[in-house]
N, C-alpha and C positions, 0 to 999 in steps of 0.2 A: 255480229249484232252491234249496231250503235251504243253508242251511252244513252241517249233519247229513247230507243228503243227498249232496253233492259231494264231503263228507270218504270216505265210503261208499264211493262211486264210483270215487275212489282209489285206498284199501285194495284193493276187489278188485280193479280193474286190472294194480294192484302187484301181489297175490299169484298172479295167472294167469298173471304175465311167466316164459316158457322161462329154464331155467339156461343163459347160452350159453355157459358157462366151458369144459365139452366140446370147442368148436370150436378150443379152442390148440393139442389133437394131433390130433382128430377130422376128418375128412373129411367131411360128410354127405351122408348115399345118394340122400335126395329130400329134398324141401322141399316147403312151401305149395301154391307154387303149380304144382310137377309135378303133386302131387293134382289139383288143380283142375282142371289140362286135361284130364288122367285123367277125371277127373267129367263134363267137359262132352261128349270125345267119346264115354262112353258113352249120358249121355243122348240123344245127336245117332244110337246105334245107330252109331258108324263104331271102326272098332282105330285107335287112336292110334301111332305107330309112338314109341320113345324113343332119340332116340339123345345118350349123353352120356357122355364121358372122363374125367376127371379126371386133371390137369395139373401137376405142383409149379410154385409160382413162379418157378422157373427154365428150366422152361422154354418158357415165356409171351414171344413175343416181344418185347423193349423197345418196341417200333412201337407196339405194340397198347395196352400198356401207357401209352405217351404219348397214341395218340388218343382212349382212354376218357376219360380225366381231363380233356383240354382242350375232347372234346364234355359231359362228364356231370358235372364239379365242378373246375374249375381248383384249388379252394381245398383240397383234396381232403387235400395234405399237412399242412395249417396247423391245420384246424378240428378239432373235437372229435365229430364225428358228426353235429352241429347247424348248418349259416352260416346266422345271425343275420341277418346283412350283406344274405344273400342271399333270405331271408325276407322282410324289411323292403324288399327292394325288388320283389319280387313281387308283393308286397300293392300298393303304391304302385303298379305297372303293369295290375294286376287292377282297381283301384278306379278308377282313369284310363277304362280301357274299360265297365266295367261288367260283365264277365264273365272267367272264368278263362280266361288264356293264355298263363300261366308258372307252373311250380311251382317250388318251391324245394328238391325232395327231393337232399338228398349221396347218394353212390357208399354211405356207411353206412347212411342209412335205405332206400335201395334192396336193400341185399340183406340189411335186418329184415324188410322187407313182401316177399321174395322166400321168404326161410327161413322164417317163422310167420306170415303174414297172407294176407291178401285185397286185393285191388283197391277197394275198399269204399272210399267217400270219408266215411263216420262216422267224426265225430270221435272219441270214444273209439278206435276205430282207428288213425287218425292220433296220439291220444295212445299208444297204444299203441307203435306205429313209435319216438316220439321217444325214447321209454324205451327201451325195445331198442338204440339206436343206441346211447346213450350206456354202455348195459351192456357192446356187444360195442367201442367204442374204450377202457372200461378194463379191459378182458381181454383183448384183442388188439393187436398192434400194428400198424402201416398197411399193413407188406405182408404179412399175414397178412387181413386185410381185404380186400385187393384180391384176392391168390389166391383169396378166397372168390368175391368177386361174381363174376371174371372163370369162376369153374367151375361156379355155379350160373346165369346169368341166360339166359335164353330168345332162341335167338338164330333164332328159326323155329317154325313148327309140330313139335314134337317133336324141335326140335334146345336143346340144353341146354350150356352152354359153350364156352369157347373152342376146343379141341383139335376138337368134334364140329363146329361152325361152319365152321373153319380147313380142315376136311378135306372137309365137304360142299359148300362152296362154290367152296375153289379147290385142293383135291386137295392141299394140302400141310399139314402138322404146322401146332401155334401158334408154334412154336418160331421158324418159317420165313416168317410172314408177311410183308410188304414194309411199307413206308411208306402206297403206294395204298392196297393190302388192310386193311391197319387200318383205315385212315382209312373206308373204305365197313362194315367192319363195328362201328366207333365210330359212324358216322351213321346206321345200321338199328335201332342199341337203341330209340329213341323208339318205334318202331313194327315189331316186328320181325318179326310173321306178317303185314305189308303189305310192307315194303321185304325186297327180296332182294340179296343184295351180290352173287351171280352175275351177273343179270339188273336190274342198278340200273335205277331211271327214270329221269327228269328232276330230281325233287327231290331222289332219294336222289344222284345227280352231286354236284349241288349243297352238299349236306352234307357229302361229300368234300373239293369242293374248301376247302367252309371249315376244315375240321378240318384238313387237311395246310395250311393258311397258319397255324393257331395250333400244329400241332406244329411244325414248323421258322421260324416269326417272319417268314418270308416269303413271295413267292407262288413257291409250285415251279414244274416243268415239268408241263405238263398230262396228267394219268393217263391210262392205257391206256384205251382207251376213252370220253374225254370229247372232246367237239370244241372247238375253243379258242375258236371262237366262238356254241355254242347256246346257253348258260345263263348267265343272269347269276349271282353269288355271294350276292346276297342273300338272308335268308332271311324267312319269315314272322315276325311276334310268336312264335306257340307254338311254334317252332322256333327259337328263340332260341339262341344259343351266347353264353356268358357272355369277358368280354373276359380275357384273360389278360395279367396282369400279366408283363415283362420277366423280374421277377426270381423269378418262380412257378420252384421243381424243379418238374420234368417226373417224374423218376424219383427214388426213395430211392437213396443213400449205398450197394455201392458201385459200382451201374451206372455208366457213363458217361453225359458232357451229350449232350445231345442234338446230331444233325449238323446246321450249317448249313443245308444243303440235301439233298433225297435224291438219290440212294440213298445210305444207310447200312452202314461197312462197318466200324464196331468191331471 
């Protein structure tokens, strides 16, 4: 590709990018990729059922809030939209195997390609994504960001947020989740019209138990319904949970720290 060419390519990029300045008082109604399942089950001929709340950040469990971050961007508070860090070591684990088995997407580029994109692995997309991030961390501040993703992302077949998740899973508000409960619907995002937090597997156990050892820094007591001795904690490469530093916040300023061990009872 030319230099003329690439500059091109750019420019439009640039000027096709969403205002996302709206989103500091705005709520939004659907996103990307509501449409899209919209799309798919009509072509598939089936009604899609929607179910989806809308939450204030307050009242979004802490739980919940600790286990997204420690399964889907420890760096979550620190970074700018983009970890680098984390980038660079993706690559370096992808080139090692010879095929992708870690991505490096943050909680911000997650819910760009949630609000305006596709699942599309073109790069201009991907370029796209990255620009979006970094437009909605200097318009937004982090937990204005997180009430986003936490009310937009796909927690099921036509289940869409936390509140609609919270309630179809285990009959209680977000407000009310538990430590376990997080932690199983923190471990379902990777795959969320596979893994059911009602009805977890084996794997999804698994991704439980490792999320509740990164949100309290130790090994809890074994969740409802795990046996203490079927699953090991390990997980695969593309299930990777990134290490969390000691001194990572869990939550913004002025939640409280997190509890040693659960249950939790701020």
């Amino acid at each position: 590709m030319t230099a003329a060419a690439a500059f091109a390519v750019l420019v439009y990029v640039y000027l096709t990018l969403p205002d996302v300045r709206p989103l500091a008082t705005t709520n939004p109604t659907t996103t990307a990729w509501m449409e899209m399942r919209q799309e798919e089950a009509r072509a598939e001929g089936r009604k899609l059922r929607h179910e989806h709340r809308w939450v204030p950040y307050s009242r979004i469990s802490p739980q919940l809030k600790r286990a997204v971050i420690v399964a889907e961007d420890s760096a979550f508070w620190r970074h700018e939209g983009v970890d680098l860090e984390q980038i660079r070591e993706s690559m370096e684990i992808n080139l090692e195997q010879g095929r992708a088995l870690r991505g490096a997407s943050t909680i911000t580029q997650q819910l760009a390609k949630n609000l305006y994109l596709s699942p599309s692995r073109n790069p201009l997309r991907k370029l796209r994504e990255l620009i979006i991030a970094r437009r909605l961390e200097a318009q937004l501040d982090k937990a204005r960001i997180l009430e986003l993703y936490l009310n937009v992302i796909e927690w099921g077949d036509g289940v869409w947020g936390a509140e609609a998740a919270s309630r179809r899973y285990f009959g209680v508000a977000a407000a009310q989740l538990s430590g376990p409960q997080a932690a199983l619907l923190a471990g379902a995002i990777i795959n969320p019209r596979v893994y059911n937090p009602a009805r977890p597997n084996a794997r999804l156990l698994r991704r439980q138990r490792v999320v509740l050892r990164r949100m309290y820094a130790v090994i809890p007591p074994t969740p409802v319904g795990t046996s203490s001795t079927s699953e090991p904690t390990d997980l695969t490469p593309s299930e990777d949970l990134q290490p969390l530093p000691p001194s990572d916040p869990l939550v913004p300023p002025p939640e409280p720290p997190p509890c040693p061990v659960p249950p939790c009872s701020h």
